[in-house]
C-alpha positions in Angstrom: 11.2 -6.1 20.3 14.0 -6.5 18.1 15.5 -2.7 17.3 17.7 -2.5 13.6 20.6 -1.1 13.5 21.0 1.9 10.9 23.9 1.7 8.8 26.6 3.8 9.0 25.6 6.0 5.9 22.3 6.8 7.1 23.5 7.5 10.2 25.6 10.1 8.7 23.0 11.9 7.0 20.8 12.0 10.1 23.9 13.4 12.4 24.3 16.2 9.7 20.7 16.8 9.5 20.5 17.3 13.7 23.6 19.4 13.9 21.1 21.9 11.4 18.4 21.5 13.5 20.0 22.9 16.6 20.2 25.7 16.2 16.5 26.0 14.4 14.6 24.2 17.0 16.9 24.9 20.9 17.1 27.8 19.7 15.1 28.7 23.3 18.0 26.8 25.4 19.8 29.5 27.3 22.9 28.0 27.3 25.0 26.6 24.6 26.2 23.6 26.6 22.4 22.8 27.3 22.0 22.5 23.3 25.6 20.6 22.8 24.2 18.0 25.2 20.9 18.0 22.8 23.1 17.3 20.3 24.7 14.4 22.3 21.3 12.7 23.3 19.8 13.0 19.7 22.8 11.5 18.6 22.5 9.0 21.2 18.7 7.9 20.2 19.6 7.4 16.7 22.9 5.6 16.7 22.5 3.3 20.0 21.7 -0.4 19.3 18.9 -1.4 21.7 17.3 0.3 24.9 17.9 4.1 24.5 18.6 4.9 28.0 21.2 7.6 29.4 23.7 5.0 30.5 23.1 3.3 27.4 23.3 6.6 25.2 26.6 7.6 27.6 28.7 4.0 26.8 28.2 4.1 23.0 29.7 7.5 23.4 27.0 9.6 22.0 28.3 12.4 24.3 32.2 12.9 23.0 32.8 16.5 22.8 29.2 17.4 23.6 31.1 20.0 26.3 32.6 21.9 23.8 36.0 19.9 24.4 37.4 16.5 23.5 36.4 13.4 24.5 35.3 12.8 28.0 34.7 10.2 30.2 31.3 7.9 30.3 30.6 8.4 33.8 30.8 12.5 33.1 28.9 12.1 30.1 26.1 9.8 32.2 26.3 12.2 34.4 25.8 15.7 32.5 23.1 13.9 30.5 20.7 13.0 33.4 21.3 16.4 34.3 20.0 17.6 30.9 16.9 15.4 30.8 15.8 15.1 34.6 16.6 18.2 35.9 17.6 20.9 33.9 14.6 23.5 33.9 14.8 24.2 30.2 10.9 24.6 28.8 10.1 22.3 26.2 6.7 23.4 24.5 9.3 25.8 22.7 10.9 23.4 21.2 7.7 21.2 19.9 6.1 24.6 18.7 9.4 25.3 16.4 9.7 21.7 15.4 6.0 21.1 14.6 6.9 24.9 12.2 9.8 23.8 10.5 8.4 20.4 9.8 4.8 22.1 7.7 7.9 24.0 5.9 10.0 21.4 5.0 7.5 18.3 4.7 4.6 20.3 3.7 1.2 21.2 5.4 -0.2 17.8 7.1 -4.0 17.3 6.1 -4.7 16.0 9.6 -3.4 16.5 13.3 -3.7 12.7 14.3 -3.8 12.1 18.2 -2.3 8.7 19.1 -2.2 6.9 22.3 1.0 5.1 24.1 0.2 2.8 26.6 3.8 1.9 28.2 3.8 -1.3 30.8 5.8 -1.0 33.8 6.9 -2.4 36.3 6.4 -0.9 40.3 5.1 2.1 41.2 8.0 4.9 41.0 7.7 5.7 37.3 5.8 9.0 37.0 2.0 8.8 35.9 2.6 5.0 36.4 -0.7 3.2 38.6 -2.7 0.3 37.5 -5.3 1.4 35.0 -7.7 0.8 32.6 -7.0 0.6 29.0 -9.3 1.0 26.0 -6.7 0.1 23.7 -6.0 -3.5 25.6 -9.5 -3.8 27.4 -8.0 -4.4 30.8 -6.2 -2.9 33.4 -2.9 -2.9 33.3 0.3 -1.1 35.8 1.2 1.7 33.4 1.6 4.9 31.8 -0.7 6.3 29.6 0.3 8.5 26.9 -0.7 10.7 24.1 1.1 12.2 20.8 -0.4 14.9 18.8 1.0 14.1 14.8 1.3 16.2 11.7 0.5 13.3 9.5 -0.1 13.0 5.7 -0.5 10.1 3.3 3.1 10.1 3.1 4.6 10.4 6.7 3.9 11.7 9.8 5.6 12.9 12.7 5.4 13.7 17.0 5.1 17.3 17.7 2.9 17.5 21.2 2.8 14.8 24.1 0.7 14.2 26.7 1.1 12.0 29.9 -2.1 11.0 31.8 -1.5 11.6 35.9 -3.8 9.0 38.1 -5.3 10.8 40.9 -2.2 9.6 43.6 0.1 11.5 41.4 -1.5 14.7 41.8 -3.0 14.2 45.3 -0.4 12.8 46.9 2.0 15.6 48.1 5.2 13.9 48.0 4.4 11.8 45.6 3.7 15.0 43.8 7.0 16.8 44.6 9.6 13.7 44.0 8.3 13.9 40.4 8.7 17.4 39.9 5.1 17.2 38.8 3.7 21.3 38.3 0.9 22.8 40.6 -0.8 23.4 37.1 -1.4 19.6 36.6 -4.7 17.8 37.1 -6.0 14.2 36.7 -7.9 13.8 33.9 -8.5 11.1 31.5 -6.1 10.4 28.5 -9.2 12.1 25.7 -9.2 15.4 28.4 -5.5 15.7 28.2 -5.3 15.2 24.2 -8.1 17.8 23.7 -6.9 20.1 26.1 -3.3 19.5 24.0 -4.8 20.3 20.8 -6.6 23.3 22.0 -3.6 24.7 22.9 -2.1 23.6 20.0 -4.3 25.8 18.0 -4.7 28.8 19.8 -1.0 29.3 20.5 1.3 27.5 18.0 0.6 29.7 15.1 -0.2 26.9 12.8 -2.6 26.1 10.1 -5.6 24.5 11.9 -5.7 21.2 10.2 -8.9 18.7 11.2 -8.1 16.3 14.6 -8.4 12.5 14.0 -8.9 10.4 17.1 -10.7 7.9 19.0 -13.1 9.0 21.7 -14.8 6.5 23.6 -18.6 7.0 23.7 -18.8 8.8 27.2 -16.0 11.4 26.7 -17.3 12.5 23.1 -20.3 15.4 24.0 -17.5 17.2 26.2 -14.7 16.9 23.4 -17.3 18.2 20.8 -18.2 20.9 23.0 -14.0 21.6 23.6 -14.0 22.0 20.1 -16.6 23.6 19.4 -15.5 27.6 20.1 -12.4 27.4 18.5 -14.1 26.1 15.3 -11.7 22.8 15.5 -12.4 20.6 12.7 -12.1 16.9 13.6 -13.1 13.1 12.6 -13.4 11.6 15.8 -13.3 7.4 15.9 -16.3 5.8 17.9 -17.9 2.7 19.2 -20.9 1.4 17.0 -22.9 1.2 20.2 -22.8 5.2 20.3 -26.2 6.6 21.0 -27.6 8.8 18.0 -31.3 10.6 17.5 -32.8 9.1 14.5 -36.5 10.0 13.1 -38.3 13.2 13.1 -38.0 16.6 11.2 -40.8 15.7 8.6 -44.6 15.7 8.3 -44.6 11.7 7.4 -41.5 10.4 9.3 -41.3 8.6 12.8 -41.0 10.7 15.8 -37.5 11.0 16.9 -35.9 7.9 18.9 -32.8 7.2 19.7 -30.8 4.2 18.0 -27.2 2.7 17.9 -24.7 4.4 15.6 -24.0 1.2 13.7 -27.9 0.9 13.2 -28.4 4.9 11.6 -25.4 3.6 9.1 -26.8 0.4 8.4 -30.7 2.1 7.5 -31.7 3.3 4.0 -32.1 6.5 4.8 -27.9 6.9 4.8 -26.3 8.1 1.4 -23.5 5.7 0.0 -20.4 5.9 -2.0 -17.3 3.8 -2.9 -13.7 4.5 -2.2 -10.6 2.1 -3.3 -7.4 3.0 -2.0 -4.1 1.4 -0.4 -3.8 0.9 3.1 -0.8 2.5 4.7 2.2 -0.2 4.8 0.6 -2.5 2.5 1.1 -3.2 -1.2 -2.2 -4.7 -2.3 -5.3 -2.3 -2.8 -8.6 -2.6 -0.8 -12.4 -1.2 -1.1 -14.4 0.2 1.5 -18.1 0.9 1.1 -19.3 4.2 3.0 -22.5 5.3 4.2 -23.6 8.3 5.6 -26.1 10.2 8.0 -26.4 13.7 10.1 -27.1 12.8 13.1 -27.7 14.6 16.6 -24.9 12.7 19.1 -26.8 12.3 22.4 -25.0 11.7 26.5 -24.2 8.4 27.3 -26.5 7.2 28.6 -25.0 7.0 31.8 -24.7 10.8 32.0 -27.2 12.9 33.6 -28.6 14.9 30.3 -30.5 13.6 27.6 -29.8 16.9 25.2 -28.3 16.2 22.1 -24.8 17.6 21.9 -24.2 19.9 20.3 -27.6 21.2 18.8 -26.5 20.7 15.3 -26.1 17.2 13.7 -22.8 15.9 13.1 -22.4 13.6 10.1 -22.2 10.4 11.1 -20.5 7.7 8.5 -18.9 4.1 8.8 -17.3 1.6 6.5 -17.2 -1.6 5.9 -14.8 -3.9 3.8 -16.6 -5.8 0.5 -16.5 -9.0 2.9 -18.5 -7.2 6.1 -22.4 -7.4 5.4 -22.3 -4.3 7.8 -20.7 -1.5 8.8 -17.5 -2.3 11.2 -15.8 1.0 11.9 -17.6 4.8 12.5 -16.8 8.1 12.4 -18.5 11.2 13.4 -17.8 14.7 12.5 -18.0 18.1 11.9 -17.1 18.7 8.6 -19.9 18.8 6.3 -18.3 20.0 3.1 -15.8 17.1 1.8 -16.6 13.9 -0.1 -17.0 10.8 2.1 -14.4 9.2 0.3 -11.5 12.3 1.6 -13.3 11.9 5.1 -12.6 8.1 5.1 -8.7 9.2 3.9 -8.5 11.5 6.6 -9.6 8.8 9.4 -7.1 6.1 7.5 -4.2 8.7 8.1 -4.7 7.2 12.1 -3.0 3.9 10.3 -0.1 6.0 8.4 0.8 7.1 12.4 0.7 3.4 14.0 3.3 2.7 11.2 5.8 5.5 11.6 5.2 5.0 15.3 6.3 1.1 15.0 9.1 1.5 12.3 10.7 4.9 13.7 9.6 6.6 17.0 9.8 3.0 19.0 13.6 2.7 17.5 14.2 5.9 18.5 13.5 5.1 21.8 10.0 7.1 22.6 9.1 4.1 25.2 12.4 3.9 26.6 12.5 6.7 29.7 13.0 5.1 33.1 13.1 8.3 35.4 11.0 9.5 38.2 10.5 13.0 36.8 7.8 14.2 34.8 10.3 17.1 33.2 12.5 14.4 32.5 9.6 12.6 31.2 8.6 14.9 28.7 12.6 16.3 27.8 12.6 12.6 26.8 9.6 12.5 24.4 10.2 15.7 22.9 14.1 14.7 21.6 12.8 11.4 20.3 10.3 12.9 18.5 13.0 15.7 16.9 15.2 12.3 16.7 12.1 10.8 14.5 11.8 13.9 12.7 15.3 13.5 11.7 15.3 10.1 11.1 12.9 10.9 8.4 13.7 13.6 6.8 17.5 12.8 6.9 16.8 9.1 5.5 15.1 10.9 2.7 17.2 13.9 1.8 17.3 12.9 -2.0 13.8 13.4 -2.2 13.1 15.4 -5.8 11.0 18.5 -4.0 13.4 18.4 -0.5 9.8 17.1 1.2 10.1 13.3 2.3 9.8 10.1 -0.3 6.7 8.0 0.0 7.9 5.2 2.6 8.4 2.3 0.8 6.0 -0.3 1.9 4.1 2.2 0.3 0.6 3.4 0.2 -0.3 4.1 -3.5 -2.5 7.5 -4.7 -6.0 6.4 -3.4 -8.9 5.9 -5.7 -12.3 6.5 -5.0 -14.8 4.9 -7.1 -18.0 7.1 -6.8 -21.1 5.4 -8.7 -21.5 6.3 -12.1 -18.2 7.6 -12.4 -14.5 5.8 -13.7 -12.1 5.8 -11.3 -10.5 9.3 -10.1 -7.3 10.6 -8.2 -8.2 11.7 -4.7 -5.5 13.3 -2.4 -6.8 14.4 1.1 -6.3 18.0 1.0 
């Protein structure tokens, strides 16, 4: 992947912007030569061409006068710098809670938490969380890491604030394996949809933030348990599934078929679903698009590998899906548990999943969110939480002349969407 360089100016801005958001999000560090050598390695991920490792970061001499001092040498710098990331015991769910505040202060309150996975190919087996696994996102098994971010997204940008990194059984049964990665006694294996909804729980019950609905995509056998995570917290969510999910169709009237259960895509696809009409822009593109939406509650059943036949929970969700003018049927589905919003701001709030994938390709990969190589799993998640304050910045700093001080609409742009509702002209829609 070929990384651009920013230019000098921009570069500028960002370096001002981080040296105000020291003291506003480390403010936790201890130690003020712990949050001079954050300074140094957010410097580092924004202004070094190509791989943002700490050797890397160290020669372009991101860390002069990170010590307080004048400049010092690369090896030092190398040196102090691994010892900030890999081993240095500061706590970093501080810093994501503060940064994750500031940001619904300065770039407004997001509509929608959106969880997106990082699947990172490696090579070996020393890497922590690395081991040959299956991924959904590929459809094979690959020798990897498996990832996920928690973002405060919005039609207009979006940003890392909570990470996640999968651990395959070895990595938490293996004793040594266990303690050469520094990996806590809290940790557990579970699968990558476990570890996101165990995130955003925690997210919401201790982060003092506005509870905002969580888009993501659950594969058909892990959804009943993350609707039931949900579920006593009163977690709103959109949750992406397979068209092959089972649903309970029929019933609950004097003259209608006894219940049965049928594929998702088929409830979507049957009369007995409500419709509507939504035009809007999709994220990075210019040119508008149409989706048609339908619409049905229905009562999500266990895989049917799964031992239970219950519905879960007791009360429908709605289930809806959309298809493009083109598809003769519904293509992509949705379930969830918000029953009070137009289809047309439910479809917006699932689309926000795109406005991440292209802040995640044309900022957080630059700034180097792929790029740690250590064995440690604090090192591992110092790393992603300074490129995501490094994203942050890279954002907001870019975007400083911005009329209300919140971030500009990115440029490859994503109009004001339009939905189309039969019957009616065309209206303004923002996903509130």
């Amino acid at each position: 992947m070929v990384r651009a360089v920013l230019p000098e100016e921009s570069t500028k801005e960002i370096s001002e912007l981080i040296d105000v958001l020291i003291p506003l999000l480390f403010e936790s560090l201890p130690r003020r030569d712990q949050r001079n050598w954050a300074r140094a390695y957010l410097n580092g991920l924004v202004r070094t061409a190509g791989k943002k490792t700490v050797r890397n970061i160290a020669g372009a001499g991101a860390g002069a006068g990170a010590g307080g001092g004048g400049r010092i040498g690369i090896g030092s710098v190398e040196q102090s710098l691994q010892q900030f990331i890999s081993k240095s015991p500061w706590d970093w769910t501080p810093v994501r809670r503060s940064l994750a505040r500031h940001l619904e202060q300065t770039a407004g309150p997001p509509p929608a938490w959106v969880v997106r996975p990082m699947v990172v190919e490696k090579a070996g087996d020393r890497s922590v969380g690395v081991g040959r696994q299956f991924v959904p996102q590929l459809g094979r098994t690959v020798n990897c890491q498996q990832a996920a971010g928690i973002w405060l997204a919005s039609g207009e940008a979006s940003f890392p604030v909570e990470w996640t990194l999968t651990l395959p059984g070895p990595w938490t049964s293996e004793l040594a394996r266990r303690r050469q990665a520094g990996i806590p006694d809290t940790a557990r294996s579970l699968t990558p949809a476990q570890d996101a909804v165990h995130a955003v729980q925690r997210m919401a019950a201790t982060w003092q933030l506005q509870r905002r609905p969580v888009v993501m995509e659950v594969a058909n056998g892990d959804l009943p348990r993350s609707v039931q995570a949900f579920a006593p917290q009163g977690i709103p969510f959109v949750f992406k599934v397979d068209g092959s999910l089972p649903v309970s169709s029929g019933g609950a009237g004097r003259h209608k078929p006894a219940p049965h259960t049928v594929p998702a895509r088929e409830l979507v696809d049957s009369p007995r679903s409500r419709r509507s009409v939504v035009e809007w822009t999709p994220h990075g593109r210019v040119e508008g698009a149409v989706a048609l939406l339908a619409a049905a509650a229905a009562p999500v059943l266990a895989s049917p590998g799964e031992d239970r036949t219950a519905p879960v929970p007791a009360a429908p969700l709605l289930l809806f899906g959309a298809r493009t003018e083109a598809d003769p049927v519904p293509s992509e589905f949705w379930v969830t548990n918000i029953g009070d919003r137009p289809l047309a701001r439910l479809f917006l709030l699932a689309r926000l999943a795109e406005r991440v994938s292209l802040d995640f390709a044309q900022t957080c990969e630059p700034a180097g969110i792929r790029d740690f190589e250590g064995r440690s799993f604090r090192g591992w998640h110092h790393h992603v939480t300074l490129a995501s304050v490094a994203h942050a910045a890279t954002l907001l700093g870019g975007r400083a002349g911005a009329p209300d001080g919140r971030p500009d609409p990115v440029r490859s742009g994503t109009a004001a969407p339009r939905p189309l509702i039969p019957g009616q002209g065309p209206r303004h829609a923002h996903v509130r």
